[in-house]
N, C-alpha and C positions, 0 to 999 in steps of 0.2 A: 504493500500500500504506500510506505513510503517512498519507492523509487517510482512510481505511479506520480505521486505527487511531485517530487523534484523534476519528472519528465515533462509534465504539464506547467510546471514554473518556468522552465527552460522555455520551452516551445514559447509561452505567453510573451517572455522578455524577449524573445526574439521579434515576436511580432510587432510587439511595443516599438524595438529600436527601429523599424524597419518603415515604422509608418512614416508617410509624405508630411512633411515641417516646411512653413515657409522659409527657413534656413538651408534646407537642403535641395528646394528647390532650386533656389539663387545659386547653390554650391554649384549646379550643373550648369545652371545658366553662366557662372565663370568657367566653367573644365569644356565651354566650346574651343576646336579649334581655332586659333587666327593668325595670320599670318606674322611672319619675322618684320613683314614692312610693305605699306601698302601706297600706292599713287594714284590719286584717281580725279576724276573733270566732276564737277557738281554744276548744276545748275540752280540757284537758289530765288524762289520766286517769294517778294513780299506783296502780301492783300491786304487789303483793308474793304473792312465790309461796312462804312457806316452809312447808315441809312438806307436809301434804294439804288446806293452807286456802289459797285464794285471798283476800286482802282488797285492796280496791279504794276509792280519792278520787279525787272528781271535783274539778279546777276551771274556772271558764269566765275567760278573760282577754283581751286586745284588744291587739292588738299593731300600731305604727306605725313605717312605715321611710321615711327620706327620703335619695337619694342627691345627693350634692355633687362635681359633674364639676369643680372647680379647686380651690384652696385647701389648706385643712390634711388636711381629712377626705374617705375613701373615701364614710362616709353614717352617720348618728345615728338610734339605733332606741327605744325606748321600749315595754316592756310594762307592763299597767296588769292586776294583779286586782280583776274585778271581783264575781263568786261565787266560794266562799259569803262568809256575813259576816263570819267570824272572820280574811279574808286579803282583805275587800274592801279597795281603797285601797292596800294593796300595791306601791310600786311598781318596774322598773329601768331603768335607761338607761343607755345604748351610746354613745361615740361612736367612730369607728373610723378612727383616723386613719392617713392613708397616711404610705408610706415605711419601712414594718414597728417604727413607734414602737408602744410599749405601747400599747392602746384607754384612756380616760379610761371607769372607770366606777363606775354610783353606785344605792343603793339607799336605799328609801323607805319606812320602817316606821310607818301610823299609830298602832298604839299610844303608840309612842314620839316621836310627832313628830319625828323625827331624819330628816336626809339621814344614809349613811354615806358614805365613798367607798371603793370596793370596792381593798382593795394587793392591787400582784404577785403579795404571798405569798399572797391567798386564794382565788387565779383556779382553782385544783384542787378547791376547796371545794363541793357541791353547791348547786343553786341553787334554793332552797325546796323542799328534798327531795325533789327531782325526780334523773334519771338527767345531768341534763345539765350542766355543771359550769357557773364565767363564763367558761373559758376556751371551753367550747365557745358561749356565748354571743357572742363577740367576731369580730368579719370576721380573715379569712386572706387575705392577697396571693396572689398566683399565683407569686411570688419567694422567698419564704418555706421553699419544699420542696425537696427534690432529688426528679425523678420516675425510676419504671420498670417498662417496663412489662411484668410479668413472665405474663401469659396473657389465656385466655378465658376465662369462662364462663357458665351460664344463671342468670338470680338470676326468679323469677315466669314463666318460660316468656321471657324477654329474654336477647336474646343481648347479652353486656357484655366488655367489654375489663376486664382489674384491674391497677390502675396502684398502685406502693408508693409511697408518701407520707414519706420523711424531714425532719423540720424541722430546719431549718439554724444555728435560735439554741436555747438550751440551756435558757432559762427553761419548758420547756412540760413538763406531767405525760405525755407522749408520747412512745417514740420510736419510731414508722411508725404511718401508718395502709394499708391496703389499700382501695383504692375501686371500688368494681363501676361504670362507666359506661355506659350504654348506647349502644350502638353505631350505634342512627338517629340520636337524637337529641342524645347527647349532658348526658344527664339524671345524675344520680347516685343509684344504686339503692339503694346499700350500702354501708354504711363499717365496719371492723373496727379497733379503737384496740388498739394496744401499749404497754404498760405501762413504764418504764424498766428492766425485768429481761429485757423483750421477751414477757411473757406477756400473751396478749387479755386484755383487760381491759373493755372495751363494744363492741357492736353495735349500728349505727345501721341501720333496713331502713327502706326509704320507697317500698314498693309504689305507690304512686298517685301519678300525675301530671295535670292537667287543664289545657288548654289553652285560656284566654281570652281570644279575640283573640289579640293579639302576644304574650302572656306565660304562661309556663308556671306554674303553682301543684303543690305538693308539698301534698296535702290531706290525706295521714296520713301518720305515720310513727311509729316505735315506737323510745327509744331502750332497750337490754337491758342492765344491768347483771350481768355473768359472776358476781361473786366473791360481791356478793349477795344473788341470784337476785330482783331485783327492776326493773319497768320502767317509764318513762315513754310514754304514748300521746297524741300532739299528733293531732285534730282540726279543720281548717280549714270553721267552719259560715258563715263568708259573706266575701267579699273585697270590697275596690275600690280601683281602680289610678287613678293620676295626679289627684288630687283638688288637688292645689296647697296640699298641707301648709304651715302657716307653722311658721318656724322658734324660734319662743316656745314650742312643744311642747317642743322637745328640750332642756329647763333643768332647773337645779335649783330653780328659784321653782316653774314648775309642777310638779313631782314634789307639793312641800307643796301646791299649791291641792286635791289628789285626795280 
């Protein structure tokens, strides 16, 4: 009777540890493949929806990522605009360093021939009048949150798991996000941001996902500003992976050479 019962403890705690956590979801959602370093054309369209006019900018931009597996940093990203002319030469850079230390980051205005270098306090700030701040510009650890995972549901006809996102340091214009996951793959469909009063306050939807080789590409997504009513729409018109980025990109020298 007694080995009856320790067998049924066994099997129970197995089950237990075994169960789906919005912790563990997220775990998978970091253990996706991605490439060593990525290059690729965007096309970023801003809308504004107020009242019964729709108006609409296009920009086209080039965005490069390179990931660093030891050292100080998670991986140093670099956007570069390059249409139209009045924001050609534009540029920013990311560096994202691990250990949940601030990201070092820096922008590049040719008008002004000036590096800036982007503070703390302006990581809430919009990033060329786009929907998408530098805070959202900047990598997030997988340590960083408290998860949970509070349901299901369909986001494009995909069945998703929604995991609550609380960040664990105090410095972010955020507190939860909600994340739609997909439940094959492990993709992230949808993000919903909470504001510090805890009212949504953006919508990130990223219908599209494409599959090249080993790596998965997010080729649109749309971020929605609630309060407003205006969006950004990121465009993916061509990639290429593992190109053996040198790391003279990711400077502030080259910022000025653009």
């Amino acid at each position: 009777m007694i080995n009856i019962l320790l067998s049924l403890l066994i099997l129970l705690s197995g089950f237990i540890s075994a169960q789906t956590t919005g912790r563990s979801i997220m775990e998978k959602v970091d253990q996706i493949k991605i490439p060593k370093d990525t290059q690729s054309q965007i096309k970023m369209t801003l809308i504004s929806n107020k009242g019964a006019k729709k108006r609409t900018r296009s920009r086209v931009l080039t965005s490069i990522e390179k990931l660093y597996e030891d050292g100080k940093f998670h991986s140093k990203s670099l956007l570069l605009f390059i249409e139209p002319k009045e924001v050609k030469g534009t540029a920013f850079l990311n560096w994202d360093r691990i250990g949940g230390e601030v990201d070092d980051q820096w922008l590049y205005l040719p008008a002004l021939k000036k590096v800036r270098r982007i503070r703390a306090t302006d990581k809430s700030r919009s990033f060329q009048g786009s929907d998408f701040s530098y805070e959202d510009l900047s990598g997030r650890e997988l340590d960083s949150d408290r998860y949970e995972l509070i349901g299901e549901d369909f986001f494009n006809g995909t069945q998703c798991y929604k995991v609550k996102a609380v960040p664990l340091e105090k410095d972010t214009q955020y507190s939860s996000r909600i994340i739609w996951v997909d439940k094959k793959y492990f993709l992230m469909k949808k993000i919903e941001f909470f504001d510090k009063k805890n009212n949504i306050f953006k919508i990130l939807n990223i219908p599209d996902h494409v599959k090249n080789g080993n790596y998965w590409t997010a080729v649109k997504m749309t971020m929605h500003n609630v309060i407003r009513s205006h969006s950004t729409e990121l465009e993916v018109l061509k990639v290429n992976y593992d190109q053996g980025l040198n790391d003279n990109i990711f400077s502030e020298s080259y910022l000025k050479r653009q």
